[in-house]
C-alpha positions as CSV (number, residue, x, y, z in Angstrom):
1,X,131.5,135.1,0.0
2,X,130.4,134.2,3.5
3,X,126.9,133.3,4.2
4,X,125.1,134.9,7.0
5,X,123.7,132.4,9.3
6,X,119.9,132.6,10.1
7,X,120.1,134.9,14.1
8,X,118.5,133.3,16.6
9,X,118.9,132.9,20.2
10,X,121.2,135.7,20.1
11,X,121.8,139.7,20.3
12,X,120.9,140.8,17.8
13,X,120.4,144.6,17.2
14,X,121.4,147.7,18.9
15,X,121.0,151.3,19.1
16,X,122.4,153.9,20.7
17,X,121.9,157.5,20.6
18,X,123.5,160.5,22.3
19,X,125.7,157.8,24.2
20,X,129.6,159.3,24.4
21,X,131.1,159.8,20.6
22,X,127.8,158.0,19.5
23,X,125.6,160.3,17.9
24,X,123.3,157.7,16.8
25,X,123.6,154.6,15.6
26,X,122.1,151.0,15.0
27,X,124.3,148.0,15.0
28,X,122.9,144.1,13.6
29,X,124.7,141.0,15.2
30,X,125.0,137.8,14.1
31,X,125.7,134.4,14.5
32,X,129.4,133.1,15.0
33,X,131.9,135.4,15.9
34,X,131.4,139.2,15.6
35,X,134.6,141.0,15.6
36,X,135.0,144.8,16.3
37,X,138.1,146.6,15.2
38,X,139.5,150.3,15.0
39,X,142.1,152.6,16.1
40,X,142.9,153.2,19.5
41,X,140.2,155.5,20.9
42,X,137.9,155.0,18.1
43,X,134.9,154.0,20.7
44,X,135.0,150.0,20.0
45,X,134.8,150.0,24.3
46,X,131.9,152.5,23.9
47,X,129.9,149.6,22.5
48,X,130.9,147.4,24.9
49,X,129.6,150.1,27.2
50,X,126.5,150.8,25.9
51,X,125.9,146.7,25.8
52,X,126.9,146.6,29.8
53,X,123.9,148.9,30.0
54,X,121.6,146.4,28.5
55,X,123.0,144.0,31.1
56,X,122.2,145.3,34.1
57,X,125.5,147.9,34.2
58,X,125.9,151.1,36.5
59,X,125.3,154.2,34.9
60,X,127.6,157.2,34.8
61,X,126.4,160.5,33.9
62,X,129.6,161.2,31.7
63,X,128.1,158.4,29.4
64,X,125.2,161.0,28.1
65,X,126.7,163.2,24.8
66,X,124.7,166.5,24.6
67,X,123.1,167.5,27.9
68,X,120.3,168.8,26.6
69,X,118.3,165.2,25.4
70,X,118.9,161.8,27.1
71,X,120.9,158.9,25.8
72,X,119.1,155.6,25.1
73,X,120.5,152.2,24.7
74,X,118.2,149.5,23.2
75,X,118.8,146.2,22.4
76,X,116.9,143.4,20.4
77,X,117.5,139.8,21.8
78,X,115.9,136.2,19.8
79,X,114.7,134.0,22.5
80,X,113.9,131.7,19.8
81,X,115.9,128.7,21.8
82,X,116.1,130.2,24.9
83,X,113.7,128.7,27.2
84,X,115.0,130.0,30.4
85,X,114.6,133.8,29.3
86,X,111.1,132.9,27.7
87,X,110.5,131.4,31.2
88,X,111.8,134.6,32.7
89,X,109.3,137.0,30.9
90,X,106.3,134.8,31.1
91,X,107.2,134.2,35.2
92,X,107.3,138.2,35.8
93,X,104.7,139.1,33.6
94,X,106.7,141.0,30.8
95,X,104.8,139.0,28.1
96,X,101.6,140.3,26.4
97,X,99.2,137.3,26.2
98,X,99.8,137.1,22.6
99,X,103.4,137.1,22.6
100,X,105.3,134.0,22.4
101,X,108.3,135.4,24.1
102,X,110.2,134.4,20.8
103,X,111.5,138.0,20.8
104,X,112.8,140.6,23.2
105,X,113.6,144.1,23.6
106,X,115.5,146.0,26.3
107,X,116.2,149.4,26.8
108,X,117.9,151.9,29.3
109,X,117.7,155.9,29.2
110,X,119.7,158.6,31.1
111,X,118.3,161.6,31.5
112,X,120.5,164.9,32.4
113,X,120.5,164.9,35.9
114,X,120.9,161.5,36.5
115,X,117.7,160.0,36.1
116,X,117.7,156.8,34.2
117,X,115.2,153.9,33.7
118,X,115.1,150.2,32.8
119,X,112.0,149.1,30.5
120,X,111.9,145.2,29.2
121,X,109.6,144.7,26.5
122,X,108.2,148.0,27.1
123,X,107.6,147.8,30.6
124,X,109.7,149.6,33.2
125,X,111.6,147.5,35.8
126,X,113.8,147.3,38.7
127,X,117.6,147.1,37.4
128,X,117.9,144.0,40.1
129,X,115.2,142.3,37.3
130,X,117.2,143.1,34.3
131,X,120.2,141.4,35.9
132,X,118.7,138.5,36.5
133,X,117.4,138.3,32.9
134,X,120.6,138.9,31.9
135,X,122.1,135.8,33.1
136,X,119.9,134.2,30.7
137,X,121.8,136.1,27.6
138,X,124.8,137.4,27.7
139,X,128.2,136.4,29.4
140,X,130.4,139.6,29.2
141,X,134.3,139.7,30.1
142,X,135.6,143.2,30.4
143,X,139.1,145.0,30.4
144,X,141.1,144.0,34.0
145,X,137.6,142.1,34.7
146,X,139.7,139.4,35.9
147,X,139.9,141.1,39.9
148,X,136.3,139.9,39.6
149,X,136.4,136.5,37.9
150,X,139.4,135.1,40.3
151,X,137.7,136.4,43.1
152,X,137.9,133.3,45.6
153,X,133.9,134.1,46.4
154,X,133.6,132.8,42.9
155,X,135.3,129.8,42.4
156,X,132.7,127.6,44.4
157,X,130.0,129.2,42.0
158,X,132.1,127.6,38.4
159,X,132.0,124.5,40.6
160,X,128.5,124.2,41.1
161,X,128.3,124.5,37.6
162,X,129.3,121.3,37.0
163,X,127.2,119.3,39.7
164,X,124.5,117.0,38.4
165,X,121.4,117.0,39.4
166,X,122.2,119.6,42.2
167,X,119.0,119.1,44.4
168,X,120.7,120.3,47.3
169,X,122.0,123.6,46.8
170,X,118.7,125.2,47.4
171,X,117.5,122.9,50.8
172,X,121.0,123.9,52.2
173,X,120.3,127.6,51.9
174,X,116.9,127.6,53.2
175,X,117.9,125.6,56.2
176,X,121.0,127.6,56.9
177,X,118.5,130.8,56.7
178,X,116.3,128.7,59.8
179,X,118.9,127.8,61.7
180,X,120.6,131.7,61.6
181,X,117.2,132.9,62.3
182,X,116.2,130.8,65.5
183,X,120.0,131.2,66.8
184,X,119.7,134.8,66.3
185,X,116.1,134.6,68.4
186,X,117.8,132.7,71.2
187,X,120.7,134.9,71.2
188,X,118.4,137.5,71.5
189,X,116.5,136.0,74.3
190,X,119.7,135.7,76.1
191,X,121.2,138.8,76.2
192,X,117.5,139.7,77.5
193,X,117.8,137.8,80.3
194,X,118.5,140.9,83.2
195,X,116.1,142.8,81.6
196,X,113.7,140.2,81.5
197,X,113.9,139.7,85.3
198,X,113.5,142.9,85.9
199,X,110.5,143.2,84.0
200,X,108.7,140.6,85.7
201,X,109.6,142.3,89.3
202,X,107.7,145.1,87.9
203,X,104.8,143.3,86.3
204,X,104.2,141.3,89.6
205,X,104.2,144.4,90.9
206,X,101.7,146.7,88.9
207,X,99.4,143.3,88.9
208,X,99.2,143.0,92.7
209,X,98.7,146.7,93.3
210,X,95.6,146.2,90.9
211,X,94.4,143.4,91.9
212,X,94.0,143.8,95.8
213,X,91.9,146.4,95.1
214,X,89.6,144.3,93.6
215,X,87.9,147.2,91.2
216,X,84.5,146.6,89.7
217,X,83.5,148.2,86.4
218,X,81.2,151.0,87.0
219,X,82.1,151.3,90.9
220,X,83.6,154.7,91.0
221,X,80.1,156.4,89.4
222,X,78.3,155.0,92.2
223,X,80.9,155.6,94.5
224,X,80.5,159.4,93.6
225,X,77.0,159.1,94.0
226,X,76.9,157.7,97.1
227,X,79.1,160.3,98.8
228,X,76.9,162.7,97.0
229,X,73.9,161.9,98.7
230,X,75.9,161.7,102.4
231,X,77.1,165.1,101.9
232,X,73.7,166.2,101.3
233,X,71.9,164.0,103.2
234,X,70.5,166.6,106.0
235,X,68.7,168.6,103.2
236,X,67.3,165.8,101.7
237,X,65.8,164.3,105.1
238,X,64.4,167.9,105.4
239,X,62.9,167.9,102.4
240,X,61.4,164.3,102.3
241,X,59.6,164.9,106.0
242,X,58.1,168.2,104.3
243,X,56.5,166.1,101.7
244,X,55.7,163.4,104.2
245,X,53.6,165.9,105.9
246,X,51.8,167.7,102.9
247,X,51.0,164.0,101.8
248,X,50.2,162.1,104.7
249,X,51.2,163.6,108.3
250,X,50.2,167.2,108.5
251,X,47.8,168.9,110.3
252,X,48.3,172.4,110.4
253,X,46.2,172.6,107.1
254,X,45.6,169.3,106.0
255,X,47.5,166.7,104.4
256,X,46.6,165.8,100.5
257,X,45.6,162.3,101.5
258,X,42.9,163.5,104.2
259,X,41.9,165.8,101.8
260,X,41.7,162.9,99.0
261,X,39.9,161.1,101.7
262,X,37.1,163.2,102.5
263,X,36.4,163.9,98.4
264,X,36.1,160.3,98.1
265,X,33.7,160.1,100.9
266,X,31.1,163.3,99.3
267,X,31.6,161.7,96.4
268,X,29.9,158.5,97.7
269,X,27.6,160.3,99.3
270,X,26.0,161.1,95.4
271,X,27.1,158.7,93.1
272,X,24.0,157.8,92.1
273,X,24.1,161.3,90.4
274,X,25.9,160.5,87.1
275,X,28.1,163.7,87.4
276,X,29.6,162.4,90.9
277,X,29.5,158.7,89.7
278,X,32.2,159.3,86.6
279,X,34.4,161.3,89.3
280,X,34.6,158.2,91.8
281,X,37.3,156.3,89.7
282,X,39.9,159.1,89.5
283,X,39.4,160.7,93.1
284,X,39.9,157.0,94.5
285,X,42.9,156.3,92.0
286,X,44.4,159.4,93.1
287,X,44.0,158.5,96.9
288,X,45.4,155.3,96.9
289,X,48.5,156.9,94.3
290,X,49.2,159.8,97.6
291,X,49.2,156.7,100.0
292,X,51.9,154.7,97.7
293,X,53.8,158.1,97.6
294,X,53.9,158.5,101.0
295,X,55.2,155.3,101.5
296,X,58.1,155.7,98.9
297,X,58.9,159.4,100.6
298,X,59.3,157.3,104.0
299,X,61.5,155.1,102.9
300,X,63.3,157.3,101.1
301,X,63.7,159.1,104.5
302,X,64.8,156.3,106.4
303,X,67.6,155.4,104.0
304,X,69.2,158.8,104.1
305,X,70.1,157.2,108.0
306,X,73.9,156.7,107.1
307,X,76.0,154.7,109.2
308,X,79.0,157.3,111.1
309,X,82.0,156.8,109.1
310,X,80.7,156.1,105.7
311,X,81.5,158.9,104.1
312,X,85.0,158.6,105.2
313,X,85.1,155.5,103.9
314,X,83.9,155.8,100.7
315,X,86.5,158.7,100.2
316,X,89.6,156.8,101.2
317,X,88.1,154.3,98.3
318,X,88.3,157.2,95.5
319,X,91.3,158.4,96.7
320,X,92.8,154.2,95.8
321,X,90.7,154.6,92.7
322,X,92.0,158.0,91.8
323,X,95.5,156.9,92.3
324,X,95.4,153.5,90.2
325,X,94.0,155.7,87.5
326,X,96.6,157.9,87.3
327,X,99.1,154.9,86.9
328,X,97.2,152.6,84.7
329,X,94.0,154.6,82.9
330,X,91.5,157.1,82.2
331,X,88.9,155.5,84.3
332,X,88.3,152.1,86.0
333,X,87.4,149.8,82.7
334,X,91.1,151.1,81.5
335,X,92.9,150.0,84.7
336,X,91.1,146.5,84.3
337,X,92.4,146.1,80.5
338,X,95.7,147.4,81.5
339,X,95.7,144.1,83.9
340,X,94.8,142.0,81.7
341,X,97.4,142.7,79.6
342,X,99.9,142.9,82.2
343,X,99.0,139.3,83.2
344,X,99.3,138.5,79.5
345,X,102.9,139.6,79.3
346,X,104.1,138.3,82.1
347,X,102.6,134.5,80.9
348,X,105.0,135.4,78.0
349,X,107.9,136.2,80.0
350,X,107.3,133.3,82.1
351,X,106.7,130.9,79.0
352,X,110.7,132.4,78.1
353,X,112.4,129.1,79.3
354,X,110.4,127.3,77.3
355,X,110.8,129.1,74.5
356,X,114.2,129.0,75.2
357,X,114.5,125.4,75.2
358,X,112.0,125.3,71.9
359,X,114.6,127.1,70.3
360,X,117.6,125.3,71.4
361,X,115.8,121.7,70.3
362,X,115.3,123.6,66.8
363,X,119.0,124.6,66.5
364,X,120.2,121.0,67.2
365,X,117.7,119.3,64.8
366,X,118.3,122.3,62.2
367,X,122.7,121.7,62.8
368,X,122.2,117.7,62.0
369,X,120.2,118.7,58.9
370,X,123.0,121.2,57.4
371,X,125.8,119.0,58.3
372,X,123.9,116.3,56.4
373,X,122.9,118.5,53.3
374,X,126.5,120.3,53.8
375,X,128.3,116.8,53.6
376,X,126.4,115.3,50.5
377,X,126.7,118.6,48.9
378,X,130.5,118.9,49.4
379,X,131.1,115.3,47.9
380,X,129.2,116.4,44.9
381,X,131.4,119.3,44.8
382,X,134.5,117.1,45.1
383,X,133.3,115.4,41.4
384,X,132.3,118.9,40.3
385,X,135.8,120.7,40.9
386,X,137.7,117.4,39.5
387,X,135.6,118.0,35.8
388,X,136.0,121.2,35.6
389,X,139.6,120.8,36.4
390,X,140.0,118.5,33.4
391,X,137.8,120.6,31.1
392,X,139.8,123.8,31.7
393,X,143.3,121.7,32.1
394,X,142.3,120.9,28.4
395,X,141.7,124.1,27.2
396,X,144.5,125.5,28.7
397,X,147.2,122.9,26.4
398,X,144.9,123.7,23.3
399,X,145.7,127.8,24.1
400,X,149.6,126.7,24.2
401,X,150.6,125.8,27.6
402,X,151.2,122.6,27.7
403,X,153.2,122.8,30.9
404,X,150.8,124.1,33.2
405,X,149.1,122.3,36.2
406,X,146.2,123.4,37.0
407,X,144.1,122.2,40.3
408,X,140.9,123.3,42.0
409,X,141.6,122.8,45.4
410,X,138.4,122.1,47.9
411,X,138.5,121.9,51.4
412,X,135.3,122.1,54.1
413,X,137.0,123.4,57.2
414,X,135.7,127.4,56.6
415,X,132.4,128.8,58.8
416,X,129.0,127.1,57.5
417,X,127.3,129.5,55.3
418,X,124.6,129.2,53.2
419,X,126.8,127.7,50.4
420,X,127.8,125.0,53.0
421,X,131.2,124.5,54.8
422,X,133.3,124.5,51.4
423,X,136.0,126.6,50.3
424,X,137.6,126.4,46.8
425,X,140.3,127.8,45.4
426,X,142.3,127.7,42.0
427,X,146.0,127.0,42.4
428,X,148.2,127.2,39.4
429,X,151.5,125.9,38.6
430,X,153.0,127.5,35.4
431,X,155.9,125.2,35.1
432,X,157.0,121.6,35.6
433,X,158.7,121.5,39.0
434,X,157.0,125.0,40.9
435,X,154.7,124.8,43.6
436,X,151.2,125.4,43.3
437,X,149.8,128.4,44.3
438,X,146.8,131.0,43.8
439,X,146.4,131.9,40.5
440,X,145.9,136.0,40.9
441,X,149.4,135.6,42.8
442,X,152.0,134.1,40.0
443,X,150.2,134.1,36.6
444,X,151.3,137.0,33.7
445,X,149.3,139.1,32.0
446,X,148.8,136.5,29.0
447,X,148.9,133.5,31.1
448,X,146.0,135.2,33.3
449,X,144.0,136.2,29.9
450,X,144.2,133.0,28.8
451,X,143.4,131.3,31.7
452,X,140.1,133.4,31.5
453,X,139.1,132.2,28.1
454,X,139.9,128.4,29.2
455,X,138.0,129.0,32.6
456,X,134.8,130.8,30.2
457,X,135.1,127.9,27.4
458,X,134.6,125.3,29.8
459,X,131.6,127.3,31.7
460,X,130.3,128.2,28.1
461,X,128.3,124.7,27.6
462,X,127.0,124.4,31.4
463,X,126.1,128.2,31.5
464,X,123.8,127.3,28.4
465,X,124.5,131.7,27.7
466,X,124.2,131.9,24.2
467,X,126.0,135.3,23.8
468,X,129.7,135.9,25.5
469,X,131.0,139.4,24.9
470,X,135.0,139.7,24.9
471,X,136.7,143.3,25.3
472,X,140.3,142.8,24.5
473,X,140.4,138.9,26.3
474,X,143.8,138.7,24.0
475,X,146.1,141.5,25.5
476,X,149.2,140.4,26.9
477,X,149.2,137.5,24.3
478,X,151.3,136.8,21.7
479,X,153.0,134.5,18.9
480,X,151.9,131.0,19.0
481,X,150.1,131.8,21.6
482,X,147.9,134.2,20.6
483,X,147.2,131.9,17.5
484,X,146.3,129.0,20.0
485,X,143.8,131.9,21.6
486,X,142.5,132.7,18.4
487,X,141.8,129.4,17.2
488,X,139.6,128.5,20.6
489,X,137.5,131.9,19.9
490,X,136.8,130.7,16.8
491,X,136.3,127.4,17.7
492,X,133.7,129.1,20.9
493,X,132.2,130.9,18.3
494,X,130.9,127.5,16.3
495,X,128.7,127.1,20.0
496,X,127.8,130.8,21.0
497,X,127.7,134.1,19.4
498,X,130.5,135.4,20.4
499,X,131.0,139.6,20.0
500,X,134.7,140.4,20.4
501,X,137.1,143.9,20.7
502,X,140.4,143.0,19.6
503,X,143.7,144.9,18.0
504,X,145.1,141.4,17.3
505,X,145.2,140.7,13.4
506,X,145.5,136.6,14.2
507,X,141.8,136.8,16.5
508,X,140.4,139.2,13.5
509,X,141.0,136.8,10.9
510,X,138.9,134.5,12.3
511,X,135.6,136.7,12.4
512,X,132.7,135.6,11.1
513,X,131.3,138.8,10.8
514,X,133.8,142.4,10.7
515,X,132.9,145.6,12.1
516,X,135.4,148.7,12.0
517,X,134.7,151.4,14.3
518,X,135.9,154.4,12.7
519,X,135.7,158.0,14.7
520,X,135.6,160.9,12.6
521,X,135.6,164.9,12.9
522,X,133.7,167.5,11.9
523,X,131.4,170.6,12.8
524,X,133.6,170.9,15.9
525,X,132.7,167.6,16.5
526,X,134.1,163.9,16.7
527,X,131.6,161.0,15.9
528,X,132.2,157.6,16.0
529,X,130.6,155.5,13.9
530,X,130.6,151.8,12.8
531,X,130.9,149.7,9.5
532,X,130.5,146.2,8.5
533,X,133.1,144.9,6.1
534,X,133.2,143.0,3.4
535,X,136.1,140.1,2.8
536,X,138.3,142.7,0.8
537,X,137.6,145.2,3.2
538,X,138.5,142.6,6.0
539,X,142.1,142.3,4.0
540,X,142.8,145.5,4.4
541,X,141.8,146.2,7.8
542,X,143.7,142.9,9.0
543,X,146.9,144.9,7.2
544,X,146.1,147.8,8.9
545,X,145.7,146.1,12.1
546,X,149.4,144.6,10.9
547,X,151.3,147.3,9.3
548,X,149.6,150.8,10.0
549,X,148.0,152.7,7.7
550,X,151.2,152.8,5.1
551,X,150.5,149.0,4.7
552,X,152.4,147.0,1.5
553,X,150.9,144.8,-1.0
554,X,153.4,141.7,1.2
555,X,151.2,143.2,3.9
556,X,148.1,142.5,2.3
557,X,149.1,139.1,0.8
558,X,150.0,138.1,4.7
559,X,146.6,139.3,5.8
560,X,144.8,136.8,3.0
561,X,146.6,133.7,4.1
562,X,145.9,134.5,7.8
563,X,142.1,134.9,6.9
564,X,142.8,131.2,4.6
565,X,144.9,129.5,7.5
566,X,141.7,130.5,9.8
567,X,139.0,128.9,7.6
568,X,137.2,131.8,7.3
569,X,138.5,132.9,3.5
């Protein structure tokens, strides 16, 4: 009887409703290595599927069963060891304040129509977040996902796996990011140039044309005044000398200051009679008020004596005023502020050489900086690319290919980027005497799968992912060495949960734990559902996986030493 080992740190649950031939169904995971079997077309690749979607995977609107409801995926992860996802929730606040982050819970939904979301622990989030968490759990290798593993863009990203204490990475980046930055402002600044100078023509310009005018806030309302007051200055005199001579100059009738005058005087006459007494004050008041008057009407009078010309003048001044304003503002107070800025900008576009030069300085003290970082960085790569190049040569003679050569080749000749000046690339010889050459060019099928599992074995203990998902990692593979490849699962599976699609009988046998996907009909209707099976039901799957359906009792006996010869009996 196997034991189930306590699950932590691990997938451990999913669900899945309405998701392809899924109806609904909940699936446990466990510790070790979790092997899922079945006929072809059964849906063991839905699975794998609906787990992709818990990673951070595309949606496809084919993936949604009846259209009438949506199709959920959920997953239950232990965090129990995992500090860097615990890290992860607590950092972007997807931890309640009483949650120890021991466990979490993601889910995705796709509604008809295409409308899907992304909740962790409850909470809806970006899908660019659920990756990221993602790289914290699970490690998944897909069908043909070999185009993206031996990508070249990836091989410098194994390599910097294996770099201690990699300090420098992150510095190199950031200053790469400065320098493309300030050479992309000084670029900018030079292809400006032309238009710069003509900009500066035009400034001068528009601030000379302004400024020999020599405008004064508030002048044009006086201005107006002014040649109000000459245009109507006959009237006025006319009307000022009338007053004049009602007040103080006439004599037809009387003027209002004789008048005022010979009051004052009767009332002198009989101020000791109380009556006249209490008039003295005002009459007198009133007399020496019509004398101010008069005075103020006089010189009124006089100034209304406008020198010839004035008016002309004071026109030709409008008509400047009136034609700044129509360049440069409403009114005079937005002619000045368009100056100022004017002069403003044109400081700016003067300070350009400087500028220029700052940035030039910059550049050359950023450039020494990279090529410092870039060089340190590349000699830790050099010790970085020669372990891993050990670790997977290893691997590769335990999975039956003793003969290979494998070499990670590193040179620091390409464009500086923000990974530095490095270039890495795997070169593979698959026989004593060949040349070496790029893997994705010369290796088979089976060579190239397991390649894979040598390149993700070695990864497995830096990438510190405690799950690693395998759909079909063994095709191509065969004979001895397909034993050899089922033998380092297994052995991968002591380290990591390992979840694995296979239709190889040798990789079965060593499951820790069995599932059989089994699709069935019925109600116009095909299902696919999953079961976990027990060591006599393992047996017989491992025979069926052997001999067919029609399997003998040889068959069977063939299927229990395989399961013996694996340890796992």
């Amino acid at each position: 009887m196997v034991h189930e080992p306590t699950r932590i740190c691990m997938l451990q649950e999913i669900y899945i409703k309405n998701f392809v031939l899924i109806d609904e169904l909940r699936m446990d995971f466990y510790q070790g290595l979790n092997v899922l079997t079945g006929e072809t077309g059964a849906g063991k690749s839905i699975i794998i599927d609906a787990l992709g979607l818990i990673i951070g995977g595309r949606i496809n609107n084919d993936f949604i069963r009846d259209e009438s409801q949506k199709a959920i995926v959920e997953a239950v992860f232990s965090l129990q060891d995992n500090p860097g996802g615990q890290n992860f929730l607590r950092e972007n606040q997807l931890l309640d304040s009483d949650e120890n982050g021991s466990q979490l819970i993601i889910s995705r939904e796709i509604s008809p129509g295409g409308r899907n979301s992304s909740r962790i622990n409850g909470r809806n989030v970006p899908l660019g977040m659920l990756r990221e968490l993602a790289t914290f759990l699970v490690d998944m290798h897909l069908q043909h996902d070999h185009l993206n593993i031996l990508r070249p863009a990836m091989f410098i990203h194994y390599v910097d796996q294996f770099i201690e204490n990699n300090d420098i990475s992150a510095p190199l980046a950031a200053v790469y990011q400065q320098l493309s930055s300030s050479k992309k402002q000084l670029d900018q600044l030079k292809s400006n140039e032309q238009s710069r100078l003509q900009q500066v023509d035009l400034l001068t310009f528009q601030i000379n044309e302004i400024e020999k005018v020599e405008l004064q806030p508030g002048e044009e309302e006086a201005l107006v005044a002014l040649r109000n007051r000459i245009k109507n200055a006959g009237k006025l005199s006319e009307d000022a000398g009338h007053l004049a001579a009602l007040m103080y100059t006439g004599e037809e009738v009387g003027n209002i200051f004789d008048l005022l005058g010979q009051t004052v005087e009767i009332i002198k006459r009989n101020q000791e009679e109380e009556f006249f007494a209490a008039m003295l004050n005002p009459c007198e008041d009133m007399y020496y008020s019509v004398q101010h008057l008069a005075g103020e009407i006089a010189k009124y009078r006089d100034s209304l004596d406008f020198e010839p010309g004035q008016l002309e003048e004071i026109e030709d001044r409008l008509h400047i005023i009136n034609r700044l304003k129509a360049k440069y503002g409403k009114n005079i107070e937005e002619v000045l502020l368009f100056l100022n800025q004017a002069r403003h900008e044109l400081q700016a576009i003067n300070n350009a050489d400087q500028t220029r030069r700052e940035y030039e300085q910059e550049i050359e003290k950023l450039e020494k900086e990279y090529d410092m970082l870039a060089d340190k960085l590349t000699e830790k790569r050099k010790k970085a690319a020669s372990v891993l190049q050990s670790l997977v040569q290893q691997e590769l003679m335990q999975l039956n290919m003793p003969d290979i050569k494998f070499v990670v080749s590193l040179t620091s000749n390409k464009a500086p980027d923000a990974n530095g000046r490095d270039e890495i690339n795997f070169l593979f010889s698959p026989n004593p005497g060949e040349a070496l050459r790029p893997l994705e060019k010369i290796a088979s099928g089976g060579e190239m799968s397991r390649f894979i599992l040598a390149l993700k074995t070695a990864l497995a203990a830096v990438y510190q992912v405690p799950t690693l998902i395998f759909d079909e990692i063994d095709v191509g593979v065969g004979g001895t060495a397909l034993s050899a490849m089922a033998a380092k699962i297994g052995a991968l599976a002591e380290s990591h949960q390992v979840i694995l699609v296979t239709h190889a009988p040798q990789v079965a046998s060593f499951a820790d734990h069995h599932f059989s996907i089994i699709k069935q009909a019925g109600g116009n209707r095909t299902i696919t559902s999953v079961k976990k099976l027990d060591q006599n039901e393992k047996i017989e799957e491992l025979a069926r996986m052997m001999a067919g359906q029609d399997y003998s009792a040889i068959t069977l006996q063939h299927a229990k030493e395989m399961i013996k010869l694996s340890g796992k009996a």
